[in-house]
N, C-alpha and C positions, 0 to 999 in steps of 0.2 A: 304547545310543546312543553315537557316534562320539563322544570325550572334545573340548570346545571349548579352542580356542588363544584367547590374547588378544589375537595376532596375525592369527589367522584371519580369513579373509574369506567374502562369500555369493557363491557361483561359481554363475555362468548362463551360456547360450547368448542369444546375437540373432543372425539373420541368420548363421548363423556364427561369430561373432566370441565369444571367450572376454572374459566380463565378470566384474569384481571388485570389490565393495560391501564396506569396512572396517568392520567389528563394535567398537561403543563398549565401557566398560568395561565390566561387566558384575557384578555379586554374585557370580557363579559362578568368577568370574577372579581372586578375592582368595579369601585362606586364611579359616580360621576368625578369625584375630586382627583381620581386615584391614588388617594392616599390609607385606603382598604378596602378588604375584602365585601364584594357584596353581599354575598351570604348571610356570612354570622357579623360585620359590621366591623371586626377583627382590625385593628391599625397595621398596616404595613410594619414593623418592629424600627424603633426607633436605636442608632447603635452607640456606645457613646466610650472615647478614647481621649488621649492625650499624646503628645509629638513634644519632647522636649529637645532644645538645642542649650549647649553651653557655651559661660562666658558673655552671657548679657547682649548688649548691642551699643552703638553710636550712639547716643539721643539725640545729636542735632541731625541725622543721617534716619532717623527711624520713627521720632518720634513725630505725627502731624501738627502742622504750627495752628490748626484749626477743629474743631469736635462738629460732631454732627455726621448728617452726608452729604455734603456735600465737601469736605473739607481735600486736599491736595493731595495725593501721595507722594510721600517722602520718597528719594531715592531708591533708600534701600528695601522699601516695598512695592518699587514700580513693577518688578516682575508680575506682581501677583494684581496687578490692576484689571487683568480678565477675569478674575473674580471676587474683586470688590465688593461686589452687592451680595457676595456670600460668606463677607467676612465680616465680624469685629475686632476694631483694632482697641485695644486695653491699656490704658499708659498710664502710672501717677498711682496704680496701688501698693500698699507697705506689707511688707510682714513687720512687724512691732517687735520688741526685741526682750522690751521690759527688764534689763539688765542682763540678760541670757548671752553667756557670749556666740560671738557672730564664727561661727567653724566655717571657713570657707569655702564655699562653693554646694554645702550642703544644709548649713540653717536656711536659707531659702528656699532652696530648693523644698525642702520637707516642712517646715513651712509651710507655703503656699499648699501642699499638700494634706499637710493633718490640722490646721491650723494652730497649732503649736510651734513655738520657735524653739528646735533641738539645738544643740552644739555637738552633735553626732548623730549614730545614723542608731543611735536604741532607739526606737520612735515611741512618743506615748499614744499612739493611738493611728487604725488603719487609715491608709489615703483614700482620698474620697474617693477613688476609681473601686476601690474593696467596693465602698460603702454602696457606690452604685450597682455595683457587679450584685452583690449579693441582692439586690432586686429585680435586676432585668438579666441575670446573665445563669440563672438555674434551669435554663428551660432551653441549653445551646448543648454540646458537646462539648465547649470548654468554656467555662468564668471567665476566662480572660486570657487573653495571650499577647507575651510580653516581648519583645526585641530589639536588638540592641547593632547599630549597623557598620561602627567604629571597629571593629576587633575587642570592645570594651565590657567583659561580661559582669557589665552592672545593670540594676535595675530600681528604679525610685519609687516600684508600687509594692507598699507593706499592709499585710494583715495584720502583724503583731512586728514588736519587740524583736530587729535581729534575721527579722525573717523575709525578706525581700522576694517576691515571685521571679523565680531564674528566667533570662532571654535569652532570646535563640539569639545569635549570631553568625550564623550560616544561612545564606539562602538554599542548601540544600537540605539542612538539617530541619529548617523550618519546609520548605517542600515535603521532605520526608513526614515529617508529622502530621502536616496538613493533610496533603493529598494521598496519603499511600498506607500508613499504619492504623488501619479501620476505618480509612474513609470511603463513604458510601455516595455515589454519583446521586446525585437527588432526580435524573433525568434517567437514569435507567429502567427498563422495563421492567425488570424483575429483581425481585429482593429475597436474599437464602441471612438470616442471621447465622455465624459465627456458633457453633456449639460451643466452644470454648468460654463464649461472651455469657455465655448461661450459667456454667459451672460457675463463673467467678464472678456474677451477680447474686446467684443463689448461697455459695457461701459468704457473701458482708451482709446479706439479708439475714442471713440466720444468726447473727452475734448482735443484732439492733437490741434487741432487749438488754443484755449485758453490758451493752455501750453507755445505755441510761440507765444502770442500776452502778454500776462502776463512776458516774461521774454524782451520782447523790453520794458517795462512800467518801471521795477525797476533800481536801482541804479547798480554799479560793484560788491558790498559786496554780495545784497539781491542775485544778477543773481550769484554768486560764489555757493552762500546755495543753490540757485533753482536748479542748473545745477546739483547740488551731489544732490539731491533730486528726479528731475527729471528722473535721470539715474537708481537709484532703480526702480522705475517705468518701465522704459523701461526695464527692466532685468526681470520682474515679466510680462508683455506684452512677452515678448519675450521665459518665460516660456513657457505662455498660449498657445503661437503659435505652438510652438513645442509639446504639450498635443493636439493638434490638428492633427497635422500630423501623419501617420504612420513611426514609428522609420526605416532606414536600417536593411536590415538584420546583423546581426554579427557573422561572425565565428568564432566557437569555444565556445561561451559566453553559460553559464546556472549562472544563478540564484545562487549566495552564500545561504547558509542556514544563517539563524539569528542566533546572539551572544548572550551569555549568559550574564546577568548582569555581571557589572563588578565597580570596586568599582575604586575610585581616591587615594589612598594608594597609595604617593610618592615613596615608595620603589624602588629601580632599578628593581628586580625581578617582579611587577605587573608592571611597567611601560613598562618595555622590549616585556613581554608579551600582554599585551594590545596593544603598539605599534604593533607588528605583526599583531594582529587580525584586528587592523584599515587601518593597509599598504596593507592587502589581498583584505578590502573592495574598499580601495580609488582603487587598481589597477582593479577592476572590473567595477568600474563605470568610469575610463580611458579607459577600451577596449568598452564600452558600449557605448562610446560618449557622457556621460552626462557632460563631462566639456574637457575642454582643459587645464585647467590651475591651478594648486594645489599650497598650502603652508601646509608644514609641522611642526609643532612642538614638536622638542624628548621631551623637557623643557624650562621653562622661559630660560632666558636667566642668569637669577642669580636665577640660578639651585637650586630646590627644592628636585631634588633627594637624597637618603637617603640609608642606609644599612637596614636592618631588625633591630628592637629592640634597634637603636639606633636614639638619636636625633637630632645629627650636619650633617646640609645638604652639600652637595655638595658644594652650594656657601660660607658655614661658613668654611667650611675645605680649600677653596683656602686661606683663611686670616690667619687663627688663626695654621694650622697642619703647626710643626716645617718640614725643611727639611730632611731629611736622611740622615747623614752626611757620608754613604758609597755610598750612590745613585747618591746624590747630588741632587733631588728634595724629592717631596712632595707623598710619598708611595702608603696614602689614594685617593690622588687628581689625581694621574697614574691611579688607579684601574676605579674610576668611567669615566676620558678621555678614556678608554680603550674601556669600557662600552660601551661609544655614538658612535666608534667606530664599534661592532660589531650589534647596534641597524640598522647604516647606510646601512651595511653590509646585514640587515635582508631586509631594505626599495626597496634596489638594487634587491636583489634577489626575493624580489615579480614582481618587474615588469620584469625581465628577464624570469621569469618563464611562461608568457603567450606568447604563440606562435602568430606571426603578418607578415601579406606578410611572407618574404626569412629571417624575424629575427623575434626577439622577440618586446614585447610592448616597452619596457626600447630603444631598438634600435632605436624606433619612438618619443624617449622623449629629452628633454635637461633639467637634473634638477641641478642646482646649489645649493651644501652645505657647507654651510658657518659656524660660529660660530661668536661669536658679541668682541671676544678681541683675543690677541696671548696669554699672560701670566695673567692669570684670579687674580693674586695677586698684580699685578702691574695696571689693569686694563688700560694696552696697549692696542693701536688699530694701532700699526704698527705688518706689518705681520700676518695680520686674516689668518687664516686657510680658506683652498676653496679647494672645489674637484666640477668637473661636472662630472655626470654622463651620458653616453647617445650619440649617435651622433647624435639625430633630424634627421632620414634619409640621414644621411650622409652631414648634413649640416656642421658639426663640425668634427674637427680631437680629439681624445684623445689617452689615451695607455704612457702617457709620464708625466716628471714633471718641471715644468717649476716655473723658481726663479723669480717674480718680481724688484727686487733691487730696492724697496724703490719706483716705482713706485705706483703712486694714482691706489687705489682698482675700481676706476672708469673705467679704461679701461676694467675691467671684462663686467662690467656694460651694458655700452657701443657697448660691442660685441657682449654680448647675445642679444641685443632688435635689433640691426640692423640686427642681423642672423635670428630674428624670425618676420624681415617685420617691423618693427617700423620706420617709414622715421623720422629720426635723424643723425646731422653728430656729434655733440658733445653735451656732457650731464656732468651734476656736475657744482659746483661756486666754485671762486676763486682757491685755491689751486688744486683742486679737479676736475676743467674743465679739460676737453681733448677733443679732437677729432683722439686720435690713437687709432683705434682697435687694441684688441692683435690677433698679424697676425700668429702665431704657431697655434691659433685654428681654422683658416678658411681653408676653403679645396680649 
């Protein structure tokens, strides 16, 4: 029998006319491992994101009193004990500060990000999600897509200087974009491009020459702004291209139904919820192929969230709520860290729950979740909190918890972009430089 392509089509005749019916994934079109294509040898796409929560965590409530795996789970990661073996837990690494002062709730935060310790949000340099996007994420419909679940339209993933990739903050607005404003079902039988989608590929194709003759002409500053200017362009070309092609098929994938309005009410209760609705989306348009590369966020980082009917947020209750002097921390400031916790909890088990090759999508992922300080009252940024989720097809090891000891939060950094193809042998300034991967997560 004729060997089947995973590209292949069902060729017929009507009337004449040569007809072509696209063939879904198939068991026969993946290896023994299931973790590619048998044909061309092709890896299932590995997708790689970030989930941030604010405001730190408990350390006696979060962090494990043991490393390895075997080690306990703490309280406030018992939720997530159904997928232990698909997590690592990260505890004890620094951003270094090197006398830079500490801006709150955001040198860490960016930080652990660019490995630079800012004191605002000018960044000197793209966050590692750019750094990765810009190698796994040219060949999707979008680079990256970014959200935000609070009502809070921020976002911690920067290309340059100032310029932060905008988040959707509606689950309908992000439905909208997703599923509806040129997206194309990868399961449909027939495919008509868009005339439209032609006109306005053909004219940014026709200025390509002038784009590279215009950036040999300016100075380093002007070619800095062109090149981040430039690059939008190319990502909106690179839409266009993709609106042009017929999508892969994808198995298993249908169509989510649209979200109902939904209001930005900081409350934990709408927030948790809304979260879900948006983690269900984003992981559809992950199995779909329309990005490789997400940023998530529960809340700012100087947390906006809130209880029902009351008015001190999240971030006012790390300063002002006395400790518990039986507990020995902060009662309220437990409850909602508990909180980001079981949102986490919820973010996991969306992408576990779609079936991929011999695992799940989450098995195909590497997402790093972080938080932007260790004690949200002290506005430390020794000891951020990190968990990864995900093995990136087995590129990474988890299932364990491993103690940094004061080691630069860099090395996380570091390991994730050389795991996902980023030719880098060290990254971060001053304190902050390294060239060690951490070698417990490489396989």
């Amino acid at each position: 029998m004729k060997k089947l392509n995973r590209r292949g089509f069902l060729r017929g005749t009507l009337n004449g006319l040569t007809l072509g019916v696209a063939l879904p994934v198939l068991d026969c079109f993946l290896t023994d491992s299931g973790k590619a294509f048998a044909d061309t040898g092709a890896r299932i796409p590995t997708r790689f994101g970030t989930w941030i929560w604010g405001c730190g965590h408990i350390p006696e409530l979060w962090i494990p009193s043991s490393q390895g795996h075997n080690y306990e789970m703490p309280p406030h990661l018992a939720s997530l004990q159904p997928y232990r073996h698909k997590l690592a837990v990260l505890s004890g690494f620094d951003v270094k500060l090197d006398g830079v002062p500490n801006k709150p709730h955001v040198t860490g935060c960016l930080g652990l990000r660019t490995g630079v310790p800012v004191p605002n949000t000018t960044v000197k340099a793209p966050t590692l999600d750019v750094l990765i996007a810009d190698v796994i994420g040219a060949q999707t419909r979008f680079r990256s897509i970014e959200l935000s679940t609070s009502g809070a339209k921020k976002s911690y993933s920067y290309r340059g200087p100032d310029s932060p990739n905008p988040s959707e903050i509606s689950p309908m607005d992000l439905y909208q974009r997703l599923f509806v404003d040129g997206f194309q079902n990868p399961n449909n039988r027939s495919f008509k491009p868009d005339p439209e989608f032609m006109v306005q590929k053909s004219v940014l194709s026709g200025v390509q020459e002038e784009r590279r003759r215009l950036l040999k002409l300016v100075g380093t500053g002007d070619r800095a702004r062109l090149d981040e200017y430039f690059t939008s362009i190319r990502e909106i070309e690179q839409k266009l291209a993709f609106q042009l092609e017929p999508p892969a098929p994808v198995e298993g994938f249908s169509l989510p139904g649209a979200p109902e309005a939904w209001s930005n009410d900081p409350t934990m209760e709408n927030v948790m919820a809304k979260h879900k609705v948006m983690a269900e989306l984003l992981a559809r348009a992950l199995q779909s192929q329309q990005t490789h590369v997400f940023n998530v966020l529960l809340s700012d980082t100087a947390s906006n969230l809130r209880r029902p009917g009351t008015t001190s947020t999240y971030h006012t209750l790390t300063h002002e709520e006395p400790e518990d002097l039986v507990l020995g921390y902060q009662r309220e400031v437990a409850w909602f860290a508990e909180q980001s916790m079981f949102a986490w909890r919820d973010f996991v088990a969306a992408l576990d729950s779609i079936p991929e090759g011999n695992g799940t999508l989450l098995d195909n992922c590497i997402v790093l979740a972080h938080s932007d300080c260790s004690v949200a009252k002290s506005h430390a940024v020794d000891g951020i909190p990190m968990m990864i989720a995900g093995t990136g097809g087995g590129r990474i090891k988890t299932g364990f918890h491993l103690a940094g000891n004061a080691d630069p939060i860099t090395r996380v950094g570091l390991t994730l972009q050389q795991v996902m193809g980023v030719q880098t042998s060290t990254w971060g300034t001053m304190s902050m430089q390294t060239n060690r991967a951490v070698t417990d997560l490489l396989v």
